[in-house]
N, C-alpha and C positions, 0 to 999 in steps of 0.2 A: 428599638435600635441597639439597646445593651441587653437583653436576654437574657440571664442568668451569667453575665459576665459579673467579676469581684472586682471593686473597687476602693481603691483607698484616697483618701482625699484629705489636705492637712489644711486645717485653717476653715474648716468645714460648721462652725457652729454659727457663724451669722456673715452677714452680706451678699458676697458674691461668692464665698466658699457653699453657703448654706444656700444658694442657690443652684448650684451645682449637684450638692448632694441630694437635691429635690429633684431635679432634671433627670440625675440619672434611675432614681428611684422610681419615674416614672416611666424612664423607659425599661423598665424590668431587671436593673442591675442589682446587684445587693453588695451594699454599701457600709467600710468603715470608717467614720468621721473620727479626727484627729481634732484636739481643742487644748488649751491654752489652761483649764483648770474642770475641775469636777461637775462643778455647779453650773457652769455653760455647757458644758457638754450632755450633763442629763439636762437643763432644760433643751436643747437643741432637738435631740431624742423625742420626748416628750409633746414637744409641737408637730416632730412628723409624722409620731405614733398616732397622733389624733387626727391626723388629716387622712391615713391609712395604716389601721393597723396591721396587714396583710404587710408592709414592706418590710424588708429582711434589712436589718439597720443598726450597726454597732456604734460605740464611740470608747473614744479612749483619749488618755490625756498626756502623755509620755514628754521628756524633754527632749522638744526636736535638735536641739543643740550637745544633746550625749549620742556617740555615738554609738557606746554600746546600750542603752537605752531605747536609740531606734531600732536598731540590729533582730533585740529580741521582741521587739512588740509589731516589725516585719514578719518576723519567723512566726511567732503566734499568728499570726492572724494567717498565714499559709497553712499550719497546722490545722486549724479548725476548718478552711474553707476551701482548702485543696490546692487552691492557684490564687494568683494574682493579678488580672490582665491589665488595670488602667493602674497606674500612679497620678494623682494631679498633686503637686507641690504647689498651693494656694497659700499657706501662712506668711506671713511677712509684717514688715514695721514700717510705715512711710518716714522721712521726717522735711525738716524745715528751716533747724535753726542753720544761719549763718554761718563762717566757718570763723569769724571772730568768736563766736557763744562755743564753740564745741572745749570740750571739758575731757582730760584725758580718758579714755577707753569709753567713749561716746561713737566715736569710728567702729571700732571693734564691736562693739552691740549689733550698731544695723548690717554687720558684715557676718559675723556670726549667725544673725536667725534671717538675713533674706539670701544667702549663701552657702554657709556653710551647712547649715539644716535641711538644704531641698540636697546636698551631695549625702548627707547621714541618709533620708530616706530612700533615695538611689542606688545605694551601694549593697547596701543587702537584696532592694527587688530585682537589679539584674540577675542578678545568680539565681533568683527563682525563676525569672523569667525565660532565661536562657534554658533551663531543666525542663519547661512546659512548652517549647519550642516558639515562644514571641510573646509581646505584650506593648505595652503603650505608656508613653511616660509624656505626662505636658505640666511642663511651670508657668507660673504665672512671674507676668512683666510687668511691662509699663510702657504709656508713651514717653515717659521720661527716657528710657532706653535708647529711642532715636536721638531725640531731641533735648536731652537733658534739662533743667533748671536752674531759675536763678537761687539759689539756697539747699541747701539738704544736701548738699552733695553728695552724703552717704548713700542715699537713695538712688540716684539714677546710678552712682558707680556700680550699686549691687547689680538693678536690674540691667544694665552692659556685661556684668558677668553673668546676668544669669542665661542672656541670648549666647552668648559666645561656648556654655557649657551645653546648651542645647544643641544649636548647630555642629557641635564636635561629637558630642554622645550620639546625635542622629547619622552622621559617618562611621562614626566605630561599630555601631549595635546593629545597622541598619542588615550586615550579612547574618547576624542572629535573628531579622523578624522582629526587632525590638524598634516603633518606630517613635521620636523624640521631638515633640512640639512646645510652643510658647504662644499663649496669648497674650497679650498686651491691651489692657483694657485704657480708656481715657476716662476723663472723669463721670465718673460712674454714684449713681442715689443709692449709697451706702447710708451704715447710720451717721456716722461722721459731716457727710456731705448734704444728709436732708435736716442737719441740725442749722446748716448755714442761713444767715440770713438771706432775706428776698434780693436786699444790698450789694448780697457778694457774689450771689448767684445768678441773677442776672447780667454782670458782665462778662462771666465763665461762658454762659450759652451762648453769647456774641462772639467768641471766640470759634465757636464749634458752627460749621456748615450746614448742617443737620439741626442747628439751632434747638437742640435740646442736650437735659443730662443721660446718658447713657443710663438703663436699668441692668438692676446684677443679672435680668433672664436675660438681655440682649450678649453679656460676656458669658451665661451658660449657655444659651445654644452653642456660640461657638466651641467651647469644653466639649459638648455632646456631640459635634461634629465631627471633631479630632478625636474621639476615643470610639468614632462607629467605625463599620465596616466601607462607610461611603468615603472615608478619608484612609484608604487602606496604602494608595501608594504618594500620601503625603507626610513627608517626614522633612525635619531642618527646615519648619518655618516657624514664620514668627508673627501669629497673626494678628494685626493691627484692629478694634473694635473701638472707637473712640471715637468714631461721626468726623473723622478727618481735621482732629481738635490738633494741636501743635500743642507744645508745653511754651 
């Protein structure tokens, strides 16, 4: 379904990043993974090298939060590989605490990297994309976005901006052939969430209609939807993956 399409993907070295960058590798894309430090990023490398060495698969670790730090490690990776058609802005920080616990420039953290760093990597791929005549750009969300929560408020505030940046950039880009989506996964068997007790866990799935936890391939197919040809004239959505769970 990706073909020799190039992709880049941030947040790419485990969960539901790292399932994405599997998904796409299998449908024939060649893929650069964005990660958080060196040593995740070559293990990440390393487990899909093994599972096929044949996939054409980069990684790199740059500060999603410099801008000109994204800028050039955008342009490199155009350099070497000619184009750019998918962007997925997957990296992000959940959080939790209260808004009595927040500590000054604790705001500013999760708005910086679930925000300001999917507009760093943005910013330089329009302009290649626009050169190459179109391309595909999807963030990741949250059901917190609909429905926010009771804590963390930094968290659902990001992902609220991050739909509202999606639905705007898929209006502006949309006469360049540049088309702009958001999935929005629910609670999803990350590492995080399969650490939880059976205690905690079980009254999350009674929450969810579907009465299970969401797997990271149920929120990559949808990524691989949105960056095929079969999602060609879907742009400015925000697709909901989370078994109809509510926050």
């Amino acid at each position: 379904m990706l073909k020799d399409k190039v992709a880049v993907v941030t947040g790419g070295t485990r969960g539901i990043g790292y399932a994405i960058v599997k998904k796409y590798l299998e449908n024939g894309a060649k893929v650069v993974l964005f990660g958080s430090r060196a040593e995740t990023v070559e293990k990440a490398l390393a487990s899909l090298k093994s599972e096929n060495p044949d996939w054409v698969v980069e990684g790199e670790y740059p500060d999603l939060t410099d801008e000109g730090a994204m800028a050039a490690a955008i342009q490199g990776i155009k350099d070497r590989f000619g184009r750019i058609d998918i962007l997925v802005n997957n990296a992000g920080v959940s959080d939790s605490k209260k808004i009595d616990d927040y500590e000054e420039g604790h705001f500013d953290k999760i708005i910086k990297l679930n925000v300001n760093a999917i507009f760093n990597a943005i910013h330089p791929t329009v302009k290649i994309m626009k050169e190459q005549g179109g391309g595909c750009i999807l963030n990741t969300s949250s059901m917190v976005s609909i429905s926010g929560q009771p804590g963390g408020v930094a968290y659902p505030t990001s992902k609220f901006a991050v739909n509202g940046l999606t639905l705007s950039l898929a209006r502006e880009l949309g006469p360049s052939n540049i088309r702009v989506n958001a999935v929005a996964p629910g609670i999803t068997k990350t590492d995080m969430v399969a650490a939880l007790p059976d205690s905690m866990i079980q009254p999350l799935i009674a929450t969810i209609p579907l009465r299970r936890v969401g797997e990271p391939e149920d929120v990559a197919n949808a990524f691989l939807f949105l960056a095929s040809d079969m999602a060609s004239y879907v742009t400015g959505e925000v697709l909901s993956v989370d078994g109809a769970a509510r926050a």
